[in-house]
C-alpha positions as CSV (number, residue, x, y, z in Angstrom):
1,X,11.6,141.6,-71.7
2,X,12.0,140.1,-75.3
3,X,8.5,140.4,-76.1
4,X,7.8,143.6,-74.2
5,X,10.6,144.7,-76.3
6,X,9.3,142.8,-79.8
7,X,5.5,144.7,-78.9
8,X,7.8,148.4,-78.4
9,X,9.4,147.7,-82.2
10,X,6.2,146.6,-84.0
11,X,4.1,149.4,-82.1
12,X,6.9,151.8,-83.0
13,X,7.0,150.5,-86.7
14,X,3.3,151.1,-87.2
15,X,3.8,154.7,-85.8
16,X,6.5,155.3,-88.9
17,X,5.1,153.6,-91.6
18,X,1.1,155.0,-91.2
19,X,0.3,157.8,-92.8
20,X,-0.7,161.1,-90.7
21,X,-4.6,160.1,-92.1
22,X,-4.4,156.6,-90.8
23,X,-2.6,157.8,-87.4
24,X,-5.5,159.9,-86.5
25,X,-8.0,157.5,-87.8
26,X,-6.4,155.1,-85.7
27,X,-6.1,157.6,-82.7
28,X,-10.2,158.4,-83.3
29,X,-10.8,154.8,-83.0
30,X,-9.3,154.1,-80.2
31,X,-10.7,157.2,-78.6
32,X,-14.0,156.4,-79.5
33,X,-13.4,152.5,-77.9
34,X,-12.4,153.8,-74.6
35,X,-15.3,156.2,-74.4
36,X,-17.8,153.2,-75.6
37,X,-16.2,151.0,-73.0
38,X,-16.7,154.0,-70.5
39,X,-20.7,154.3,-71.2
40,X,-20.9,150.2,-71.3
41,X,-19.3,149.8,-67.5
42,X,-21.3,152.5,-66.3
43,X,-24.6,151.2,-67.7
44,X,-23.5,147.9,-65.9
45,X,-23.0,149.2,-62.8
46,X,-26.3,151.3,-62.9
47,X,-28.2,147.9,-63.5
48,X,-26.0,146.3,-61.2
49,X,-27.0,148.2,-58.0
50,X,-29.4,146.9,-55.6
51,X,-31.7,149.6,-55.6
52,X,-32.1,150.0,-59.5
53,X,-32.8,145.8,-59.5
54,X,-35.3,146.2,-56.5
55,X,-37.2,149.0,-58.3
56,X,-37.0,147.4,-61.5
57,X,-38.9,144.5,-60.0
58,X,-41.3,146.3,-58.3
59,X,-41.8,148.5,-61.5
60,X,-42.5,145.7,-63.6
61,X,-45.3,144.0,-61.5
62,X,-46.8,146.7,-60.1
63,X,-50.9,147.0,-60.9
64,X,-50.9,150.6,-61.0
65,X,-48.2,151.1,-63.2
66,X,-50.2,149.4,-65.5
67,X,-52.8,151.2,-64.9
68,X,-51.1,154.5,-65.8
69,X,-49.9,153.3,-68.7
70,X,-52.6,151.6,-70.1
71,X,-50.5,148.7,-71.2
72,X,-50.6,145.3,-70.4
73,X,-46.7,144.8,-69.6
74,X,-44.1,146.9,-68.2
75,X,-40.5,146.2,-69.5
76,X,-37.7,148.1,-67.5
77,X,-35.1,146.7,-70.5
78,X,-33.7,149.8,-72.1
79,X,-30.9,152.5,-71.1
80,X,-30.6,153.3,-67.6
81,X,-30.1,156.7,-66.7
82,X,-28.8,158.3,-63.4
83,X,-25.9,158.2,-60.8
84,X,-24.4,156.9,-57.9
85,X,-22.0,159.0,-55.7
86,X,-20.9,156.5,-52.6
87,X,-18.8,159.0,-50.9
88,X,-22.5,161.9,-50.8
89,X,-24.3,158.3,-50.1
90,X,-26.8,159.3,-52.8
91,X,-28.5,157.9,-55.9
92,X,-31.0,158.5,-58.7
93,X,-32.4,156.8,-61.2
94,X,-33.7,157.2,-65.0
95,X,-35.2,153.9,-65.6
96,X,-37.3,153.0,-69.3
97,X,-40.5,151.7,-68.9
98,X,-41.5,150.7,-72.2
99,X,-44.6,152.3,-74.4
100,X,-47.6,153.9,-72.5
101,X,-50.9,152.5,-74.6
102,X,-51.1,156.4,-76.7
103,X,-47.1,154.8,-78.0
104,X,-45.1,157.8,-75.8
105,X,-41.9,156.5,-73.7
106,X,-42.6,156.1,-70.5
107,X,-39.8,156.4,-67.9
108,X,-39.7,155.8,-63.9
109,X,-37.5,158.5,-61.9
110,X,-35.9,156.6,-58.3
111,X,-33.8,158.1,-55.6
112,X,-32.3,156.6,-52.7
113,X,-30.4,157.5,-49.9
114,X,-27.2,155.6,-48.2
115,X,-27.6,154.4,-44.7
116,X,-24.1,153.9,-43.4
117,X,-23.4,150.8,-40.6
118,X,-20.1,149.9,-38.7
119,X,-19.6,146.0,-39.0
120,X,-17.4,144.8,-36.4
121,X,-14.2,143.0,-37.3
122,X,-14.0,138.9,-37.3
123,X,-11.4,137.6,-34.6
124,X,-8.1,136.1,-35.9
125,X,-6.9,132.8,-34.7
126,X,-3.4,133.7,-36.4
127,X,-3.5,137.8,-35.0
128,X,-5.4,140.3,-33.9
129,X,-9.1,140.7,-34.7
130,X,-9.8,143.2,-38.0
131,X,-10.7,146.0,-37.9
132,X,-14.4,147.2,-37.6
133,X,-15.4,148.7,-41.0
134,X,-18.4,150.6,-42.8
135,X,-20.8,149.1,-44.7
136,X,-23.9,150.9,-46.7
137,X,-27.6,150.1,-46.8
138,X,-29.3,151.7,-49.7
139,X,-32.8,152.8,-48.8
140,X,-35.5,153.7,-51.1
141,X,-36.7,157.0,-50.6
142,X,-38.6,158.3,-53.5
143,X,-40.5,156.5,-56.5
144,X,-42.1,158.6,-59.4
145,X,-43.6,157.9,-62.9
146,X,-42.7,160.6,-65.4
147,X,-45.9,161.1,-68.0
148,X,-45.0,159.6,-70.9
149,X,-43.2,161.7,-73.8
150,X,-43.9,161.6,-77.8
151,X,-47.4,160.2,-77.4
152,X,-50.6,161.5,-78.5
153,X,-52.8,160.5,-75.1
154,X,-53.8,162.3,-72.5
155,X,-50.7,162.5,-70.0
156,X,-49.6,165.4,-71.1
157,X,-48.9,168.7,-69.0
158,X,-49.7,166.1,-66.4
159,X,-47.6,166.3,-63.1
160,X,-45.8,163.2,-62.0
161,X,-47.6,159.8,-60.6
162,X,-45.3,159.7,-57.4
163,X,-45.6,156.1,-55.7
164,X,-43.5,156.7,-52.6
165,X,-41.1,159.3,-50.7
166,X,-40.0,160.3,-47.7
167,X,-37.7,163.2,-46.7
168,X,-34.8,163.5,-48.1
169,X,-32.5,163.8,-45.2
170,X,-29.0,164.4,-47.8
171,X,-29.4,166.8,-50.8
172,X,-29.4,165.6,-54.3
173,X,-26.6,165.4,-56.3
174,X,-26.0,167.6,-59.3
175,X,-25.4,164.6,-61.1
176,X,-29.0,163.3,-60.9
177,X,-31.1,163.0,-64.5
178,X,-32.7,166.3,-65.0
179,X,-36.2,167.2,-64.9
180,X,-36.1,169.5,-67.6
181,X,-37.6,168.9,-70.9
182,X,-34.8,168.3,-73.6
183,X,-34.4,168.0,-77.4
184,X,-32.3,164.8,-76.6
185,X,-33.5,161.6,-77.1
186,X,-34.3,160.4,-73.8
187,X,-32.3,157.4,-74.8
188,X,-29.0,159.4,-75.2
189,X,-30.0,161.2,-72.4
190,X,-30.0,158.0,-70.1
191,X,-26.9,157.0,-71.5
192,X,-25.2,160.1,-70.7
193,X,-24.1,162.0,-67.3
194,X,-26.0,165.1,-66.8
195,X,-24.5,167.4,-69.3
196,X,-25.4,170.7,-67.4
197,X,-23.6,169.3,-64.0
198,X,-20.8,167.5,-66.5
199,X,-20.0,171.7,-68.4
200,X,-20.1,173.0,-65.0
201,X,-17.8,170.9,-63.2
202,X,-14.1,171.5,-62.3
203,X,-12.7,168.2,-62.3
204,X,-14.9,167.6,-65.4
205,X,-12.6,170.7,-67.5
206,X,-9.5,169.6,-65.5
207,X,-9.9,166.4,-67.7
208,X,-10.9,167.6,-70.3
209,X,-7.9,169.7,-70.2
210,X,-5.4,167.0,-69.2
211,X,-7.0,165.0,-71.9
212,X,-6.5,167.9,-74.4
213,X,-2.6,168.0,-73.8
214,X,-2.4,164.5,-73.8
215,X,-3.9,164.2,-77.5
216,X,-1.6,167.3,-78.7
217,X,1.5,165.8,-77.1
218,X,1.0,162.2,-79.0
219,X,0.0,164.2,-82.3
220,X,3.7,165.9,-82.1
221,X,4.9,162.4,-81.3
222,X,3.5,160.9,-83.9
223,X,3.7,164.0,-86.4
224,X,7.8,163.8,-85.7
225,X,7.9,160.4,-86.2
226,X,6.0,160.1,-89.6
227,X,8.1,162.7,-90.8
228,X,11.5,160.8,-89.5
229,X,10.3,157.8,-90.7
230,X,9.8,159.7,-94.4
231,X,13.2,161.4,-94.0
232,X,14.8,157.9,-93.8
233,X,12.7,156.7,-96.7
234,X,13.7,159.7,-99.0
235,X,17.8,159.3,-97.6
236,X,17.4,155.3,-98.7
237,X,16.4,156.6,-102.0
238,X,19.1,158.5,-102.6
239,X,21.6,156.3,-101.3
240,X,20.2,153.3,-103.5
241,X,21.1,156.3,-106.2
242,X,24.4,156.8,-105.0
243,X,25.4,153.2,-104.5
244,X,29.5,152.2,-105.6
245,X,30.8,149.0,-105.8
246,X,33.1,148.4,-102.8
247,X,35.6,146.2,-105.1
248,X,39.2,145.9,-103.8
249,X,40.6,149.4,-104.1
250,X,37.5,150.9,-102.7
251,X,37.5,148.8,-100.0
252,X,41.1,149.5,-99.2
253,X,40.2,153.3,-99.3
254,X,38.0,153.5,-97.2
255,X,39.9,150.5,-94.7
256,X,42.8,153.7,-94.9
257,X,40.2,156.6,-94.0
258,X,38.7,154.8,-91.0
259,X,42.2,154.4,-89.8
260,X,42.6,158.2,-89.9
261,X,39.5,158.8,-88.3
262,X,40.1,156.4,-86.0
263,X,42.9,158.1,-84.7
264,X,41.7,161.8,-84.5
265,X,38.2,160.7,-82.4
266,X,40.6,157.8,-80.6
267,X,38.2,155.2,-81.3
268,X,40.0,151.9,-82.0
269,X,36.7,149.7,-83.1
270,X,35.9,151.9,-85.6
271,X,33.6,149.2,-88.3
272,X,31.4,149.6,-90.9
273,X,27.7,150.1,-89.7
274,X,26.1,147.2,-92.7
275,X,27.7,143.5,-92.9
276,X,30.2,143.9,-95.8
277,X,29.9,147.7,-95.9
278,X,28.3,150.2,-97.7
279,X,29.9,153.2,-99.8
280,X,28.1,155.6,-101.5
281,X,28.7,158.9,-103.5
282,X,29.9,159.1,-106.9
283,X,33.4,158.2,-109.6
284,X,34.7,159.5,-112.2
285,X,37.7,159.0,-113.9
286,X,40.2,160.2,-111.6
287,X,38.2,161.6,-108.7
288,X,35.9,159.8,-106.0
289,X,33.6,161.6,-103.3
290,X,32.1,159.2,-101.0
291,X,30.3,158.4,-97.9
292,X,30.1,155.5,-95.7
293,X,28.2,154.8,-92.8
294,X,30.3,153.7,-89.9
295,X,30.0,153.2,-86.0
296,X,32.5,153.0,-82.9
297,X,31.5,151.1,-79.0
298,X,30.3,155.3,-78.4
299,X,28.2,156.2,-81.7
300,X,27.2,156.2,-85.5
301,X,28.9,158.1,-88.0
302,X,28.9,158.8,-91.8
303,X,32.7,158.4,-93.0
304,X,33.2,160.9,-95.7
305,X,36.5,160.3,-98.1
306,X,37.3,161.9,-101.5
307,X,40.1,160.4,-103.2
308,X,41.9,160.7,-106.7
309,X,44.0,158.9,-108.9
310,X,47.5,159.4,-109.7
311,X,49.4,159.1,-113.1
312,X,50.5,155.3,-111.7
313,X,46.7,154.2,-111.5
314,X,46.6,154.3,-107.6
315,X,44.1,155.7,-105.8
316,X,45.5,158.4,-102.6
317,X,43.4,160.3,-100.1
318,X,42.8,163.9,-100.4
319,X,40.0,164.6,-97.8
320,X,38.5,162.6,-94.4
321,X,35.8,163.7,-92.5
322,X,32.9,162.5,-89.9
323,X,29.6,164.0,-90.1
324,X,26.9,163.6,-87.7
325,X,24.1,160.6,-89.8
326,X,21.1,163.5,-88.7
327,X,23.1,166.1,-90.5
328,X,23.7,164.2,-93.5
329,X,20.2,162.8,-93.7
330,X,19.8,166.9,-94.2
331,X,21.9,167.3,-96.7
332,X,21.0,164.5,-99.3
333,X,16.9,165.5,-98.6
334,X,16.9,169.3,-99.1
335,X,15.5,170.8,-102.2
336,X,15.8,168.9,-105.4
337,X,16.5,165.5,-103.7
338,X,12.9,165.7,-101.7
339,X,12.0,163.3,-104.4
340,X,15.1,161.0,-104.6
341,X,14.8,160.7,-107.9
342,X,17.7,162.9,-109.9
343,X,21.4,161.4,-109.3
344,X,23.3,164.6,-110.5
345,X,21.8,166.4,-107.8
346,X,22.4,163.7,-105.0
347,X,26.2,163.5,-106.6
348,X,26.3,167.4,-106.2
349,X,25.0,167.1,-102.5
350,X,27.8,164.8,-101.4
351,X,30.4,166.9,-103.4
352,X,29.3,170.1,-101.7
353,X,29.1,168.3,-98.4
354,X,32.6,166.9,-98.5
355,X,33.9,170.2,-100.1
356,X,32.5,172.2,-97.0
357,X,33.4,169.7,-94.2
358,X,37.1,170.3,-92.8
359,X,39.5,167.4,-93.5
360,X,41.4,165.2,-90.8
361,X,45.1,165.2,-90.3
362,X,46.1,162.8,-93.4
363,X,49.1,160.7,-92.4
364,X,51.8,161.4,-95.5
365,X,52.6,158.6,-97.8
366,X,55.8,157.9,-99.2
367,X,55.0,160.0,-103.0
368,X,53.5,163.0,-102.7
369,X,54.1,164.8,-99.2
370,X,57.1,166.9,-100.8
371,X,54.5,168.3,-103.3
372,X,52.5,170.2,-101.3
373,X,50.2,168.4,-99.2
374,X,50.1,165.0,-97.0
375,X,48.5,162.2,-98.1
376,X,47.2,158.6,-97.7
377,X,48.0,155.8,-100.4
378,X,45.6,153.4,-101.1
């Protein structure tokens, strides 16, 4: 669970601190890995199944393949195009055949059909025997030679050289290689599904579509993070700006406003939310508008206090307030302070904010609560 959770925070920290350029690079490349990946598993299991690696060795040491190319060896190495569909019990195959003697690509079209045989079930010492289950036999059923494209021989506007079929007893898919000329390289081609069956397929659009509102739903996740993630930025800026001292009288006022917050929200573990607490805001001679960042067992708060001096030097509360942290990140970011670099403004931000925020009952002190107003002594 640690690390799980150590991978969630670094994953989460990369989100935040890349810019929107390097997300979507980021989200391209990984896009384009998964897709690589895709064509590289399929082009294994094309080569992989039996009937591609029969025909491929009957290709290659066939006489009259030789013969119709007019070239000494026959190398099947290349991109395999094709399909196999185990549930129709179908497959075709695009497979390269090297260079015909006049230098044009020669390629070797196979189909083959699924022959489908119940294998009975071994007998358990431990149970009762398994059950029977299905097994296919692929059988060969067609074997052609395409003439060879791009060269300047004699094949073409020939027909096809086919070597061997039989009646197709199960139609072919939509998904076999096409035997329509095309403007794509007939290596891209083979690497491909069949684009015409792939733009007229349902499933193929409702993926694309899922796919579609999967990318759009990470971009607004990642969009909304950046931005957070540059909101908190900007707010550190200002309150590196608006950083007090918290020396002994500043400490004590703000020890005396988390008391009166604490009782009008009725949260008793009330604590500053940085070891050694934070204040920020700004003093001047006899007046103090601040804010600090507290948090209870329930939530996160920002604290805000003014405060003001009396002819005796001591400092008594005048306002107390809690403000949600979102609401104040807000505040100190809008308009002039999008940059974080001009103090007056930040110090008018948290002056307005205080002035507009409704105070908390202040507990009366022993001066001042006959002259119009209660009051805390700090």
């Amino acid at each position: 669970n640690t690390l799980m959770a150590s991978r969630a925070s670094r994953a989460f920290s990369f989100v935040e601190n890349t810019s929107l350029r390097g997300l979507a690079g980021s989200c391209a490349l990984a896009g384009a890995g998964v897709v690589v990946s895709g064509l590289v598993m399929r082009q294994r299991m094309l080569r992989e199944h039996p009937i591609c690696q029969t025909a491929c060795d009957q290709l290659e040491r066939s006489e009259e393949v030789r013969r119709w190319l007019g070239a000494g060896e026959v190398s099947t190495g290349g991109v395999v195009g094709g399909y196999v569909d185990i549930q129709e019990g179908t497959a075709a195959f695009r497979i390269p055949l090297g260079r015909s003697a006049d230098g044009g690509a020669a390629y070797a079209r196979v189909e083959a059909e699924a022959e489908w045989l119940r294998v009975p079930g071994a007998a358990s010492a431990s149970g009762p025997p398994v059950e029977e289950r299905a097994s296919a036999r692929w059988l060969l059923r067609h074997l052609e030679l395409e003439p060879p494209q791009g060269g300047g021989g004699g094949h073409g506007g020939q027909p096809p050289l086919v070597l061997y079929s039989l009646e197709a007893s199960v139609p072919e898919s939509k998904w076999a290689p096409s035997r329509e000329p095309s403007a794509i390289p007939s290596a891209v081609r083979n690497l491909l599904p069949n684009t015409q069956a792939l733009l007229g397929d349902s499933e193929a659009h409702r993926f694309v579509l899922t796919l579609a509102t999967a990318v759009m739903a990470n971009a607004v996740a990642f969009t909304y993070l950046h931005r957070r993630a540059r909101g908190l930025e900007r707010v550190g800026r200002v309150l590196e700006l608006l950083q007090l001292p918290v020396d002994r009288p500043a400490a004590k006022l703000r020890a005396a406003a988390m008391r009166v917050a604490e009782r009008s929200i009725e949260a008793r573990a009330l604590q500053p939310k940085q070891e050694g607490g934070g204040l920020y805001g700004w003093q001047a001679a006899d007046t103090l508008y601040a804010l600090a960042p507290v948090v209870s067992p329930a939530a996160a708060y920002d604290l805000l206090l003014a405060a003001r001096r009396d002819g005796n030097g001591e400092w008594e509360l005048t306002h107390v307030s809690l403000a949600e942290p979102a609401e104040t990140q807000v505040r100190l970011t809008r308009g002039g302070l999008a940059t974080g670099e001009s103090l007056p403004i930040a110090q008018a931000a948290v002056a307005e904010m205080i002035g507009a925020a409704e105070s908390l009952p202040l507990a009366p002190s022993t001066r001042g609560a006959g002259r119009g107003g209660e009051r805390r002594r700090a």
